[in-house]
C-alpha positions in Angstrom: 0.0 0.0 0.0 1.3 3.7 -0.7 1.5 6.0 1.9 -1.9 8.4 1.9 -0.6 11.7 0.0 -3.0 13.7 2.4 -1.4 13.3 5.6 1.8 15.4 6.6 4.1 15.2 9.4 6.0 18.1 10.6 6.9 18.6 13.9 5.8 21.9 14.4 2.4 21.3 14.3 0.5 19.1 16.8 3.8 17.8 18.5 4.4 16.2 14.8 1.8 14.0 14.5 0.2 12.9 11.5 -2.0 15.4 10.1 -4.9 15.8 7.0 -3.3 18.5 4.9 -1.3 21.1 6.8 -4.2 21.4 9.1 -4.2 21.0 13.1 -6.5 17.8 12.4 -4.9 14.6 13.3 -5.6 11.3 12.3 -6.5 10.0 15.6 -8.8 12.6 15.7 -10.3 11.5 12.4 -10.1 7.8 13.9 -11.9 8.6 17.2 -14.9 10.1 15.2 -15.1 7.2 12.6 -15.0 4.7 16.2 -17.4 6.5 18.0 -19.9 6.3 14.9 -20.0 9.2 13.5 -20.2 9.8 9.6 -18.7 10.9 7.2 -20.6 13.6 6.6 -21.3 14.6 10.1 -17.3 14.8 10.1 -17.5 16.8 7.0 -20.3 19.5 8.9 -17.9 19.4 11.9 -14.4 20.0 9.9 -15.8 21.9 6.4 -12.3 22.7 5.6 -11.9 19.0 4.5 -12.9 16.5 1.9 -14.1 13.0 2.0 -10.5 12.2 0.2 -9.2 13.7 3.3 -11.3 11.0 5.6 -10.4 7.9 3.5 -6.3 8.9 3.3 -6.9 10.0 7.3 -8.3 5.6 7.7 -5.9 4.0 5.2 -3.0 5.7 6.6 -4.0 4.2 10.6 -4.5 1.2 9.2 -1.0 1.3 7.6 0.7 2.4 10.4 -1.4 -0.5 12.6 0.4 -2.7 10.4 3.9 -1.7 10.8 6.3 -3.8 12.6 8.8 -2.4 15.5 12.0 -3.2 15.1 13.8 -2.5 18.3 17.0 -0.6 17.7 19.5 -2.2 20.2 19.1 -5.8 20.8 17.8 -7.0 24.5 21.4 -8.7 26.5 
């Protein structure tokens, strides 16, 4: 899978993490909504600044990062 093109990273904003589009709207903010049951497009009223693109990238790029395997960096003695 490809990386969404919709979420950025910088750490300026948010404490770096993953944002829809240069906006202060994370994806585990995104997430939460979609868990607690709320729709698309009463995510779309709530936040009119984004798209339903926005949504799908914000769920595709949890899921890849749910996926991800840790590698630890030093190995346990």
């Amino acid at each position: 899978m490809e990386r969404p093109t919709r979420i950025t990273l910088n750490p300026q904003v948010m404490g770096g993490k993953p944002c829809i589009r240069q906006t202060r709207v994370t994806v585990g903010t995104v997430v939460g909504l979609r868990a607690a049951g709320h729709s698309t497009e009463e995510i779309l009223r709530a936040y009119p600044y984004l798209e339903e693109e926005d949504l799908r990238d914000a769920l595709a790029y949890a899921a890849w990062r749910a996926e991800e395997i840790d590698v630890p960096l030093v190995q346990p003695t």
